[in-house]
mmCIF file as Biopython writes it, N, C-alpha, C and O atoms, coordinates in Angstrom:
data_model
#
loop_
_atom_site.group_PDB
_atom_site.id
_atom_site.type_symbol
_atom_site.label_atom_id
_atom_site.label_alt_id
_atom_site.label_comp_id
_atom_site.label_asym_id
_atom_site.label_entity_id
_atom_site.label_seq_id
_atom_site.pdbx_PDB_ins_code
_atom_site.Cartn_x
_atom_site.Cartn_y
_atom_site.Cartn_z
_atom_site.occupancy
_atom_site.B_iso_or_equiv
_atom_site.auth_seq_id
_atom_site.auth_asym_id
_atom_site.pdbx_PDB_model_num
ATOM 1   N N  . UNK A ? 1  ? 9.031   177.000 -36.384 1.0 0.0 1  A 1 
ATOM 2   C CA . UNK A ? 1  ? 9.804   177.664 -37.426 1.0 0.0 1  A 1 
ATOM 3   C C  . UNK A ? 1  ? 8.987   178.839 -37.988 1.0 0.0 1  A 1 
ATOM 4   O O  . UNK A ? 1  ? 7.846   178.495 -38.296 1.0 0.0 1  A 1 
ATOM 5   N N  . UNK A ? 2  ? 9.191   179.781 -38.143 1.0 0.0 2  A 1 
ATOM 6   C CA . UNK A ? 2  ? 8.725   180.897 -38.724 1.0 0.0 2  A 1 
ATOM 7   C C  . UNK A ? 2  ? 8.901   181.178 -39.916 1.0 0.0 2  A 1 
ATOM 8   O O  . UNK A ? 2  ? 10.062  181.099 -40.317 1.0 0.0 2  A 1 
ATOM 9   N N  . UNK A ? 3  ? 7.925   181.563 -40.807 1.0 0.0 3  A 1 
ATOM 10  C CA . UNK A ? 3  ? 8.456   181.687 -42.179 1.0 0.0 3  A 1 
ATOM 11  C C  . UNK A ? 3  ? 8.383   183.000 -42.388 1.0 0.0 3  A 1 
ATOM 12  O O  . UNK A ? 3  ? 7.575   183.838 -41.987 1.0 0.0 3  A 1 
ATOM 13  N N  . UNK A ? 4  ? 9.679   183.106 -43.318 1.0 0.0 4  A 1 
ATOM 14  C CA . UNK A ? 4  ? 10.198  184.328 -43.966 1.0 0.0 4  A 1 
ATOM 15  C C  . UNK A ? 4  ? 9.008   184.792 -45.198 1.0 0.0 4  A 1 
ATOM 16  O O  . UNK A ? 4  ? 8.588   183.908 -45.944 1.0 0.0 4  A 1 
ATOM 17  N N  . UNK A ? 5  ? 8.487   186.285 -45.356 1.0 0.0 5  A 1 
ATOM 18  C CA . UNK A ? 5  ? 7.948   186.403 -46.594 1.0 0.0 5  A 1 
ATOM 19  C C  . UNK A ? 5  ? 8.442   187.491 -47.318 1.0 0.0 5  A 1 
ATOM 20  O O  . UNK A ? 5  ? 8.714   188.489 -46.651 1.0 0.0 5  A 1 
ATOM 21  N N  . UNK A ? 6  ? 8.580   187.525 -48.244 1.0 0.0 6  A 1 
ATOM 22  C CA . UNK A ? 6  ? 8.976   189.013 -49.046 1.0 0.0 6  A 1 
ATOM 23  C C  . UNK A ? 6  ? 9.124   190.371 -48.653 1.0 0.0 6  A 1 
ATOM 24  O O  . UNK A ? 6  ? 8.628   190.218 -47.537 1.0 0.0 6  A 1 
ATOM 25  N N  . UNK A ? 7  ? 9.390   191.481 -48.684 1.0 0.0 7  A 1 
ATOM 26  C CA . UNK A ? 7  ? 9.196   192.038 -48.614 1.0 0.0 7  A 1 
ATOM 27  C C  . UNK A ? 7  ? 9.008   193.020 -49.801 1.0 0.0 7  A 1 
ATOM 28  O O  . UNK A ? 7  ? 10.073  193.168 -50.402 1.0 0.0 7  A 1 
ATOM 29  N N  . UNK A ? 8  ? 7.801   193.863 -50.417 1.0 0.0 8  A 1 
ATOM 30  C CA . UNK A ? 8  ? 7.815   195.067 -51.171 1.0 0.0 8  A 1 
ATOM 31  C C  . UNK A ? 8  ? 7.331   195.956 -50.685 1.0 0.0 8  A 1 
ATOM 32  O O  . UNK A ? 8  ? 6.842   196.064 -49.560 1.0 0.0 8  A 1 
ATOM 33  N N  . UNK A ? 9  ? 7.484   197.116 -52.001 1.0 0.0 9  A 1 
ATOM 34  C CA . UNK A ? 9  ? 7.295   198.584 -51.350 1.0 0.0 9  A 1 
ATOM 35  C C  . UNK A ? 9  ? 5.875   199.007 -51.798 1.0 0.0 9  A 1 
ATOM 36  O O  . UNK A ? 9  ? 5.579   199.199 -52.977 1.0 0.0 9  A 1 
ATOM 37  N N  . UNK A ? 10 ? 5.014   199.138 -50.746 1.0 0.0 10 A 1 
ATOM 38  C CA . UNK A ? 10 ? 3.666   199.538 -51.088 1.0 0.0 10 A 1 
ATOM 39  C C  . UNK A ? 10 ? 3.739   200.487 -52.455 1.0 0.0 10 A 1 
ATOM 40  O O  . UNK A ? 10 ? 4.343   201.559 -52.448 1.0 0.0 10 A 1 
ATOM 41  N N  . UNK A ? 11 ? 3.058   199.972 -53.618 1.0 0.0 11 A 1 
ATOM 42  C CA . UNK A ? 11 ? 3.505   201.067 -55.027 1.0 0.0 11 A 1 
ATOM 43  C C  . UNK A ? 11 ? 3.015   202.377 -54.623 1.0 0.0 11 A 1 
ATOM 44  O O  . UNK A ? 11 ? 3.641   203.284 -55.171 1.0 0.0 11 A 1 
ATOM 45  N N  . UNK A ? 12 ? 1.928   202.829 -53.695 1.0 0.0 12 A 1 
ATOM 46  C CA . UNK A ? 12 ? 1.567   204.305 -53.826 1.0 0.0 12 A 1 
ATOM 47  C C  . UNK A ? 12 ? 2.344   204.930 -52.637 1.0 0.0 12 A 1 
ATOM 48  O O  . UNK A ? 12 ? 2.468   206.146 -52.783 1.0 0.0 12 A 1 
ATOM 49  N N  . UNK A ? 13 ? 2.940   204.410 -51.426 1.0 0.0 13 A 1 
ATOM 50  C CA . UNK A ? 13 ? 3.776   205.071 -50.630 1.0 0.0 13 A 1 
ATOM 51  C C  . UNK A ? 13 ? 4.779   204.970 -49.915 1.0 0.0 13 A 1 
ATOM 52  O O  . UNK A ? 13 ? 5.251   205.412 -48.867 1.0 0.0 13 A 1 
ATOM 53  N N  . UNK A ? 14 ? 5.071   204.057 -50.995 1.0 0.0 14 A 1 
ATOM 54  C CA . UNK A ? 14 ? 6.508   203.063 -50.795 1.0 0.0 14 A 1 
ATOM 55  C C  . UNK A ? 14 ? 6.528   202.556 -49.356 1.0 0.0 14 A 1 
ATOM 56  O O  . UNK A ? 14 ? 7.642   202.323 -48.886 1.0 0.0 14 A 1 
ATOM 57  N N  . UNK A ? 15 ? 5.738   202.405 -48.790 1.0 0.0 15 A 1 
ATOM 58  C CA . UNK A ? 15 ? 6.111   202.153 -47.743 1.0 0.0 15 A 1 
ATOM 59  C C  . UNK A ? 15 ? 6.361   200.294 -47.553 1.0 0.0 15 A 1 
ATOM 60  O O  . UNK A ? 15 ? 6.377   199.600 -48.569 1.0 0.0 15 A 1 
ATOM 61  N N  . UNK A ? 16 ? 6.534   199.680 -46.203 1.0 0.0 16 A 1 
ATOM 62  C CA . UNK A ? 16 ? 7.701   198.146 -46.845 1.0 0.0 16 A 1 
ATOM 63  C C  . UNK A ? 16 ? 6.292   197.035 -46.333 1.0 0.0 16 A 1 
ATOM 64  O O  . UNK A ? 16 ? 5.873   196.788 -45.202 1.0 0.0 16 A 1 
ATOM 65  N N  . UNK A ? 17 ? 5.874   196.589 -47.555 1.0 0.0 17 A 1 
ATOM 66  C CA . UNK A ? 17 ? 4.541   195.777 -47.135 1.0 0.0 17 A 1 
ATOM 67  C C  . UNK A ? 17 ? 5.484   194.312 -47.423 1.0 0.0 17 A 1 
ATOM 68  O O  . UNK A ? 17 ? 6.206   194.132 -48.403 1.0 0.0 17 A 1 
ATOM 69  N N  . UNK A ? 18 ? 5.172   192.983 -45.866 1.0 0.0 18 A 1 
ATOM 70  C CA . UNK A ? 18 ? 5.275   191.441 -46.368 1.0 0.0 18 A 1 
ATOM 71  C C  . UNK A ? 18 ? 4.176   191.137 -47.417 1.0 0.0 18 A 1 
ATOM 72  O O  . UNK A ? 18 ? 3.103   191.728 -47.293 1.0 0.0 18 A 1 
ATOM 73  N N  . UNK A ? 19 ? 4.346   190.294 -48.406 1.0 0.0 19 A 1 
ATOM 74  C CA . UNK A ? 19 ? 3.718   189.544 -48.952 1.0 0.0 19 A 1 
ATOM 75  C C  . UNK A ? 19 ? 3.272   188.719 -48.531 1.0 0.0 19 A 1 
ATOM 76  O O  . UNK A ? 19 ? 3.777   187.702 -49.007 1.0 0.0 19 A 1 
ATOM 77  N N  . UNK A ? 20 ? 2.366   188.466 -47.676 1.0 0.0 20 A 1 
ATOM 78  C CA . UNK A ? 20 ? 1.827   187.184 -46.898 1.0 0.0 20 A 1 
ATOM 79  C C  . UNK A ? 20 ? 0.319   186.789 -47.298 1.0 0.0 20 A 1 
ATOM 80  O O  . UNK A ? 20 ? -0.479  187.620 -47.732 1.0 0.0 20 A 1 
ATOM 81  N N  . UNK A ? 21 ? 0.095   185.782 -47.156 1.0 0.0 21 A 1 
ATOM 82  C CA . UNK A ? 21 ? -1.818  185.723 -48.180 1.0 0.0 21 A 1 
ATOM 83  C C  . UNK A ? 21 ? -2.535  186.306 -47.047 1.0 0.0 21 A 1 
ATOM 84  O O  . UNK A ? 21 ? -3.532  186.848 -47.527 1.0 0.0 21 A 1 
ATOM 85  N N  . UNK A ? 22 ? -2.515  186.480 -45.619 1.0 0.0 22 A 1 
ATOM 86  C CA . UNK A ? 22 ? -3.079  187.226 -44.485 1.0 0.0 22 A 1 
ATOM 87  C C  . UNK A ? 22 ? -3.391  189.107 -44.818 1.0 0.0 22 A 1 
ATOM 88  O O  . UNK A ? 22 ? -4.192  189.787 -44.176 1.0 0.0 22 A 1 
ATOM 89  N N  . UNK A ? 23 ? -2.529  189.602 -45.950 1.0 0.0 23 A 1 
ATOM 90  C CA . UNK A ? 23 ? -2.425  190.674 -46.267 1.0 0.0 23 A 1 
ATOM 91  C C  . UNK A ? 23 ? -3.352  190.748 -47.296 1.0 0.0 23 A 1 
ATOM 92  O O  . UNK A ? 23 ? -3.064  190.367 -48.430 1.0 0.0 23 A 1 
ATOM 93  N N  . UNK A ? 24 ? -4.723  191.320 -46.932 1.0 0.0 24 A 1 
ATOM 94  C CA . UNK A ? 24 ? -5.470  191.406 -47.937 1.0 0.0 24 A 1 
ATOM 95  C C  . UNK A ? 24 ? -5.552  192.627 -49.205 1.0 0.0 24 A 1 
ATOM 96  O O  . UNK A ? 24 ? -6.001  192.606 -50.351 1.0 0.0 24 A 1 
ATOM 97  N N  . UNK A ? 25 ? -4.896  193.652 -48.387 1.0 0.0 25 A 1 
ATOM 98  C CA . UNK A ? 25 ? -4.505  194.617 -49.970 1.0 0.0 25 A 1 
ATOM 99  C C  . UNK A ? 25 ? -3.380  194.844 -50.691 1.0 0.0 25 A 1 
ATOM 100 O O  . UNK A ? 25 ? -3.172  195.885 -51.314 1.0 0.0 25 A 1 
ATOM 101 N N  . UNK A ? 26 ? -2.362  193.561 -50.614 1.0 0.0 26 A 1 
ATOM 102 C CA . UNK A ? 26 ? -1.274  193.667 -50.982 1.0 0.0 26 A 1 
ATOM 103 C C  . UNK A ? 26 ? -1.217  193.322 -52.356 1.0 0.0 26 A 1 
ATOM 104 O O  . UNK A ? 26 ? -1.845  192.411 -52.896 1.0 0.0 26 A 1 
ATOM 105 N N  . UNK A ? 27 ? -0.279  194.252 -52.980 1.0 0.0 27 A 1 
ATOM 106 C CA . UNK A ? 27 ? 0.705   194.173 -52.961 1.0 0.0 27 A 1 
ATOM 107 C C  . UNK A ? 27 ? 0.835   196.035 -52.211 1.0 0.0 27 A 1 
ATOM 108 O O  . UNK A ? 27 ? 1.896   196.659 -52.198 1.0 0.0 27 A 1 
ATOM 109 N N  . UNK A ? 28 ? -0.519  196.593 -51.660 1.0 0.0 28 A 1 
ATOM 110 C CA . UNK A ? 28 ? -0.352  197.819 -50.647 1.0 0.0 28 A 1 
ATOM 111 C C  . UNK A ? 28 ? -0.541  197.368 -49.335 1.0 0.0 28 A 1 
ATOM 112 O O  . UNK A ? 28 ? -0.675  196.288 -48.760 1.0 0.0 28 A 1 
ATOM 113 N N  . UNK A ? 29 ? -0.496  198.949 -48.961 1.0 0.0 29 A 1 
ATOM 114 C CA . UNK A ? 29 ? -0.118  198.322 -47.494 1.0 0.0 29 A 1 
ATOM 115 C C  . UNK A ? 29 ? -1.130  198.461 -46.661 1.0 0.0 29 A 1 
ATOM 116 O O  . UNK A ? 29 ? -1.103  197.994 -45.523 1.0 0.0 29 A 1 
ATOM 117 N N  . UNK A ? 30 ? -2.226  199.186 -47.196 1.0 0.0 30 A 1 
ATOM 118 C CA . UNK A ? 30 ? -3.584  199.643 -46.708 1.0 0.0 30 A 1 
ATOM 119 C C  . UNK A ? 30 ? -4.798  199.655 -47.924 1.0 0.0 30 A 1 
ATOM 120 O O  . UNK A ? 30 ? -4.678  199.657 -49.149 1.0 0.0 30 A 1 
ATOM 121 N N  . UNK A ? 31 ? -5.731  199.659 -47.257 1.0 0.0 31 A 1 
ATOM 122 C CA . UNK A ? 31 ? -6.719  200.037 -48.335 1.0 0.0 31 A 1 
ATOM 123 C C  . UNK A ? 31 ? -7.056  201.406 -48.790 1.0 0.0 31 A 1 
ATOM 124 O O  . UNK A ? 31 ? -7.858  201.698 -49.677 1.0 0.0 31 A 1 
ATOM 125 N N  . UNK A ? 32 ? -6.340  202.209 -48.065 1.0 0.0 32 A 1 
ATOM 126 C CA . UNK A ? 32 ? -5.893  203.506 -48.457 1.0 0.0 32 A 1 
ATOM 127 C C  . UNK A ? 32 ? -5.557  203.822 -49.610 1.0 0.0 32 A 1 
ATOM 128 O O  . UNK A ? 32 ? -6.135  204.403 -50.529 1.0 0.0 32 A 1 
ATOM 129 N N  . UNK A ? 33 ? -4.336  203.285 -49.449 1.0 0.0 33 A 1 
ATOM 130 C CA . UNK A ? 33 ? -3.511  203.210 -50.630 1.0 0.0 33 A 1 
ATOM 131 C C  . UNK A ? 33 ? -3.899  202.605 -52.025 1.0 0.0 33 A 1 
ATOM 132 O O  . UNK A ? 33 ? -3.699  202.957 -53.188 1.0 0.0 33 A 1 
ATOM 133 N N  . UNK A ? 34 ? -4.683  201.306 -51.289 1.0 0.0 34 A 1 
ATOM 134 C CA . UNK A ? 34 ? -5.106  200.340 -52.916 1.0 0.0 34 A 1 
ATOM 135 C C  . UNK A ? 34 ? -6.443  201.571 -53.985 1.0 0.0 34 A 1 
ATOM 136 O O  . UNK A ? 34 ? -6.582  201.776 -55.191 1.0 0.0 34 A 1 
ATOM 137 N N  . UNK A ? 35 ? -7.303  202.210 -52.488 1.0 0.0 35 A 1 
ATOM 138 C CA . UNK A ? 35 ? -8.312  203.015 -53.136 1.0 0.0 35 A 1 
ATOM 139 C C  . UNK A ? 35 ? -7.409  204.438 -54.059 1.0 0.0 35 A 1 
ATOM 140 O O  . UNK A ? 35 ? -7.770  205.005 -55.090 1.0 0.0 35 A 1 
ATOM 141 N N  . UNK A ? 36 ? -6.668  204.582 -53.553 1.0 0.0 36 A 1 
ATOM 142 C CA . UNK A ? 36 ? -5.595  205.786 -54.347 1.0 0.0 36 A 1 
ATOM 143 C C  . UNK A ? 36 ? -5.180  205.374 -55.540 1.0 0.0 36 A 1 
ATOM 144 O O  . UNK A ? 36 ? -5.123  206.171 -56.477 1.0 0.0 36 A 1 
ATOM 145 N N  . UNK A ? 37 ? -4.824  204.055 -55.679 1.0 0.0 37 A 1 
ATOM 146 C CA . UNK A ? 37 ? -4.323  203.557 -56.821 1.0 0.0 37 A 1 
ATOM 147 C C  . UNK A ? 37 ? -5.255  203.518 -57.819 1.0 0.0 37 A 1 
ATOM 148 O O  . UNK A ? 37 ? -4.880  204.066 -58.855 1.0 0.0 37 A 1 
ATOM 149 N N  . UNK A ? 38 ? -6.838  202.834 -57.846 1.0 0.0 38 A 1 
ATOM 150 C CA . UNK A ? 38 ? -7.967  202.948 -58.532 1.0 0.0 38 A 1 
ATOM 151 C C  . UNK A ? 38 ? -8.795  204.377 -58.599 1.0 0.0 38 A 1 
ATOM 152 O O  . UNK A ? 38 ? -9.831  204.575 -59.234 1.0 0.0 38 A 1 
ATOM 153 N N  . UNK A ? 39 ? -8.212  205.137 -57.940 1.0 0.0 39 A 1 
ATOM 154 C CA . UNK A ? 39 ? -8.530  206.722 -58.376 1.0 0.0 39 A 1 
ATOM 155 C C  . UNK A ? 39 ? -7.761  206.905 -59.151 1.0 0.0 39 A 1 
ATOM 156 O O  . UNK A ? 39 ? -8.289  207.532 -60.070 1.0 0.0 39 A 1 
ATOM 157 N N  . UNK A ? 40 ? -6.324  206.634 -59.416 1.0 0.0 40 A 1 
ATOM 158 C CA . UNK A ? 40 ? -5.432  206.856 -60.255 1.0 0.0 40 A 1 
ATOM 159 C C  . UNK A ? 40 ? -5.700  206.128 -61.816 1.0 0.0 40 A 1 
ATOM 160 O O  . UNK A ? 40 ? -5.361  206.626 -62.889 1.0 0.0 40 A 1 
ATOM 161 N N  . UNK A ? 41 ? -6.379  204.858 -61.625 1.0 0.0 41 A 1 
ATOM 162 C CA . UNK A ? 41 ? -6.597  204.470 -63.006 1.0 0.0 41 A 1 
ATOM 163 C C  . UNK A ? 41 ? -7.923  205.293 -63.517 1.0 0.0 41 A 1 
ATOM 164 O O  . UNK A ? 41 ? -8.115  205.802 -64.622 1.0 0.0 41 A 1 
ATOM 165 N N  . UNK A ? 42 ? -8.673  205.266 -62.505 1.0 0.0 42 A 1 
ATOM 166 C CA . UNK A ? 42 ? -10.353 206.047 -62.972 1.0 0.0 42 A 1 
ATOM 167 C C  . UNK A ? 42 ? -10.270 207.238 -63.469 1.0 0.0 42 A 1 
ATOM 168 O O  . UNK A ? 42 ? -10.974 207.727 -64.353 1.0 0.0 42 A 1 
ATOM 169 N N  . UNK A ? 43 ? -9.277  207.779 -62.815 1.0 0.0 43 A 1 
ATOM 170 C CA . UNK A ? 43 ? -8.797  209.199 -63.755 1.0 0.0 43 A 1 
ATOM 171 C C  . UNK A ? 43 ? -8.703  209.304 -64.730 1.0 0.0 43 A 1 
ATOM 172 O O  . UNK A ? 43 ? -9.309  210.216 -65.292 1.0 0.0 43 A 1 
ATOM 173 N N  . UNK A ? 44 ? -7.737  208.258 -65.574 1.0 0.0 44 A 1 
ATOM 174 C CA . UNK A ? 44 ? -6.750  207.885 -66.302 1.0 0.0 44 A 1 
ATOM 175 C C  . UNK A ? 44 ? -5.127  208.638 -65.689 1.0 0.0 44 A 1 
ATOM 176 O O  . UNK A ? 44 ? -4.333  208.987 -66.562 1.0 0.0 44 A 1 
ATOM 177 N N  . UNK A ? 45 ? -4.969  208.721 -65.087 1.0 0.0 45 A 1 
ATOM 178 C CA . UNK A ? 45 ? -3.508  209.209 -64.530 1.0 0.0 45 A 1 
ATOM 179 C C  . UNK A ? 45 ? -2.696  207.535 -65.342 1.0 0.0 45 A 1 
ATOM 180 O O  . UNK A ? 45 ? -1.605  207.431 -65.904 1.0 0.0 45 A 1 
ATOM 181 N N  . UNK A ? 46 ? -3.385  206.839 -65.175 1.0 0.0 46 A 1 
ATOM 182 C CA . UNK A ? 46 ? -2.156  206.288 -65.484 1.0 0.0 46 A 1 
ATOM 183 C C  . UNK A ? 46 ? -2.700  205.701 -66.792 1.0 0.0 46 A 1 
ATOM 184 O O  . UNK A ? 46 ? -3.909  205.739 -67.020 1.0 0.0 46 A 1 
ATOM 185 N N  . UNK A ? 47 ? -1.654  205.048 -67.831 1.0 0.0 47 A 1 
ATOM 186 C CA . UNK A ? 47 ? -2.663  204.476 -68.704 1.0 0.0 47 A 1 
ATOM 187 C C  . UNK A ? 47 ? -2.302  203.487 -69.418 1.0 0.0 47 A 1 
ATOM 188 O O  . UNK A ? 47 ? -1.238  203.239 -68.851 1.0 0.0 47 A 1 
ATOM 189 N N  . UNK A ? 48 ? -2.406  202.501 -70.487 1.0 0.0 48 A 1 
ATOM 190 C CA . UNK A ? 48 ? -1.911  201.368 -71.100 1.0 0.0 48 A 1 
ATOM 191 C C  . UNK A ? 48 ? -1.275  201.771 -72.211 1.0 0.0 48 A 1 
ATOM 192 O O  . UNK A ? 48 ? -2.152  202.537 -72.611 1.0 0.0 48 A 1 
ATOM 193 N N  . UNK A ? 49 ? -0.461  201.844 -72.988 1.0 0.0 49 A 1 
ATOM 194 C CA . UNK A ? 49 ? -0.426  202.681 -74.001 1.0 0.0 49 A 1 
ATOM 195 C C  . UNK A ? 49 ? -0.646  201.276 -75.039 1.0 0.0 49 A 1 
ATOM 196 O O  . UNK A ? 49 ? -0.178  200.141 -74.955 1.0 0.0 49 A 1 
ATOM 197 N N  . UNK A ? 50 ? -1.712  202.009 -76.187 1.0 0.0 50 A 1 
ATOM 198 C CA . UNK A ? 50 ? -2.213  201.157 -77.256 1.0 0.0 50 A 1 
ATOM 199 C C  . UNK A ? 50 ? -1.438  201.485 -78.550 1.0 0.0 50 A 1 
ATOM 200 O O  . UNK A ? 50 ? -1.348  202.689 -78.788 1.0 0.0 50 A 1 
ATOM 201 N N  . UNK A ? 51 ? -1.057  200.924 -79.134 1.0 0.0 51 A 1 
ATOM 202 C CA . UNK A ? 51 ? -0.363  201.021 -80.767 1.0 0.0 51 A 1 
ATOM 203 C C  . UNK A ? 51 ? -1.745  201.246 -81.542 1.0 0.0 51 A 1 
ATOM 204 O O  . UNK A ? 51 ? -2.671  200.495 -81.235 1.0 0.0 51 A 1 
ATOM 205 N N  . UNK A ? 52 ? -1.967  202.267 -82.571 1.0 0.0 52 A 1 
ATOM 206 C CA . UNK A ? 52 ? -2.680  202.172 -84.036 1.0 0.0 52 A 1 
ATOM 207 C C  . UNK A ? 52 ? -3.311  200.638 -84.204 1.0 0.0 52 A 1 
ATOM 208 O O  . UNK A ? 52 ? -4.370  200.132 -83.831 1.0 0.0 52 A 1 
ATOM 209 N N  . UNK A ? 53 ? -2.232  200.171 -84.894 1.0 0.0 53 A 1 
ATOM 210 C CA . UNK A ? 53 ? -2.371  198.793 -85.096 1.0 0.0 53 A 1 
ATOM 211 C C  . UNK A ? 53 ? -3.769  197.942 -84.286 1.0 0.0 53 A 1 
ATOM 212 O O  . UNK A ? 53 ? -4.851  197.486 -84.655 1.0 0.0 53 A 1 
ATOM 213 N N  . UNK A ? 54 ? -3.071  198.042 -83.095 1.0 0.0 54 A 1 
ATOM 214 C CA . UNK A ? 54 ? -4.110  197.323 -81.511 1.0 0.0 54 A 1 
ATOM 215 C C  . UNK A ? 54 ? -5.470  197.409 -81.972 1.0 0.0 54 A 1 
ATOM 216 O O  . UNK A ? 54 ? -6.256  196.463 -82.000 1.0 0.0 54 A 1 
ATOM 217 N N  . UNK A ? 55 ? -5.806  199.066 -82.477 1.0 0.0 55 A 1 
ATOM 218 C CA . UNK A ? 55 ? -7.091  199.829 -82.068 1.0 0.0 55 A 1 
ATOM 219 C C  . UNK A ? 55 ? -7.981  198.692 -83.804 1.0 0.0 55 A 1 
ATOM 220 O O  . UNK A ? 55 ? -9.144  198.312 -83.944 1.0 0.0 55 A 1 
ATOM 221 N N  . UNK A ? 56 ? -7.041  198.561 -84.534 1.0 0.0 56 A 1 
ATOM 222 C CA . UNK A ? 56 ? -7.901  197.823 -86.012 1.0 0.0 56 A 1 
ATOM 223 C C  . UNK A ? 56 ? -8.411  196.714 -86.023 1.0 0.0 56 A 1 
ATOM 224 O O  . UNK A ? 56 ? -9.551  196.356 -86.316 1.0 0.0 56 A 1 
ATOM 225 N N  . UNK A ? 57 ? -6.882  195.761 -85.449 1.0 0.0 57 A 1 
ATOM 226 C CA . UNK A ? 57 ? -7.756  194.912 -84.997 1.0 0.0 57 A 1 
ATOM 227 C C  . UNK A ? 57 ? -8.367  194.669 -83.868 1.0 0.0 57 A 1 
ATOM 228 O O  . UNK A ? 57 ? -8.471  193.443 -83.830 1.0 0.0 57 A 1 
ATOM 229 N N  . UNK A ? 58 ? -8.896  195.179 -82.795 1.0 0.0 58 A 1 
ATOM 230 C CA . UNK A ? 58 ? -10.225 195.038 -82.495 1.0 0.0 58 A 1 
ATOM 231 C C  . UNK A ? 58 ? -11.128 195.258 -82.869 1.0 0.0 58 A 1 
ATOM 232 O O  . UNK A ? 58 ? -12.007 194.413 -82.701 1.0 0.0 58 A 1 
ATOM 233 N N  . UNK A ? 59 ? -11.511 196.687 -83.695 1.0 0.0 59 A 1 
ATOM 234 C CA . UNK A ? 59 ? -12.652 196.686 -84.829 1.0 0.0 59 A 1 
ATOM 235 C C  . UNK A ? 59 ? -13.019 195.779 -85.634 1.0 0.0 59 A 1 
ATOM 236 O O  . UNK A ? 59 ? -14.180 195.409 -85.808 1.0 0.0 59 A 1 
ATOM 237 N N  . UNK A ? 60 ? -11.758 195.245 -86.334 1.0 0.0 60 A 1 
ATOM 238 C CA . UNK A ? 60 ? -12.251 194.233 -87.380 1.0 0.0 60 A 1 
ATOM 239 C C  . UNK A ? 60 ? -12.462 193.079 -86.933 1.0 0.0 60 A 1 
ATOM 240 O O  . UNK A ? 60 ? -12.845 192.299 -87.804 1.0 0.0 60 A 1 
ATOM 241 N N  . UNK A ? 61 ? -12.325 192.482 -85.506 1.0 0.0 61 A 1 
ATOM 242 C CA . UNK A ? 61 ? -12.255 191.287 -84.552 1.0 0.0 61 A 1 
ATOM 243 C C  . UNK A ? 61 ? -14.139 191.729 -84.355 1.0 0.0 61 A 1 
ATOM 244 O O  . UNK A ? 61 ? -14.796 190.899 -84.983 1.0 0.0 61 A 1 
ATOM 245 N N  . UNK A ? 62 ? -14.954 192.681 -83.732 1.0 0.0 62 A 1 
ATOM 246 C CA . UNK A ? 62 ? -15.985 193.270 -83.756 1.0 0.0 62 A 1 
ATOM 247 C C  . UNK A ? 62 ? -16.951 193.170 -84.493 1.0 0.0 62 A 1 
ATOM 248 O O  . UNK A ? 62 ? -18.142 192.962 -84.264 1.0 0.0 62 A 1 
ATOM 249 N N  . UNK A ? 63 ? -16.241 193.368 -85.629 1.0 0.0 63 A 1 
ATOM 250 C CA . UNK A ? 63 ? -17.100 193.184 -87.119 1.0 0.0 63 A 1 
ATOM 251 C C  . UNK A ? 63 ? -16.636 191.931 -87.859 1.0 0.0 63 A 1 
ATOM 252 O O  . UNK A ? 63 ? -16.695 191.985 -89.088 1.0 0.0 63 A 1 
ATOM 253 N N  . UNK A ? 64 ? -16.243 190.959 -87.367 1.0 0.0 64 A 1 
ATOM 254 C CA . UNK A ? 64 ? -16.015 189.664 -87.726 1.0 0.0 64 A 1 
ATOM 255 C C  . UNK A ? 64 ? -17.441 188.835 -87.330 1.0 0.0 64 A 1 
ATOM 256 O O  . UNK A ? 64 ? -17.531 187.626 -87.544 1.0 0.0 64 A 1 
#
């Protein structure tokens, strides 16, 4: 019996990666791609967006 696995779209070039645990840079489809993606955060191209709020209490979490 063969098993069926997912299919998604590599996030940096859409291209159609299985989800299989044999796939070691998935959820890409290469390590190409995964290294493109961590240039993209190291940049900051992409980013988390933080509320005001977020940034206090961690200071005061710091100075606790």
């Amino acid at each position: 019996m063969t098993e069926k696995y997912k299919i998604v779209s590599c996030p940096t070039c859409a291209k159609p990666v299985e989800w299989r645990p044999e796939n070691a840079y998935r959820p890409f489809c290469s390590e190409r791609c995964k290294l493109i993606d961590l240039g993209d955060w190291a940049t900051e191209k992409f980013r988390v967006p933080v509320q005001e709020g977020d940034l206090q209490e961690d200071s005061a979490l710091r100075d606790a």
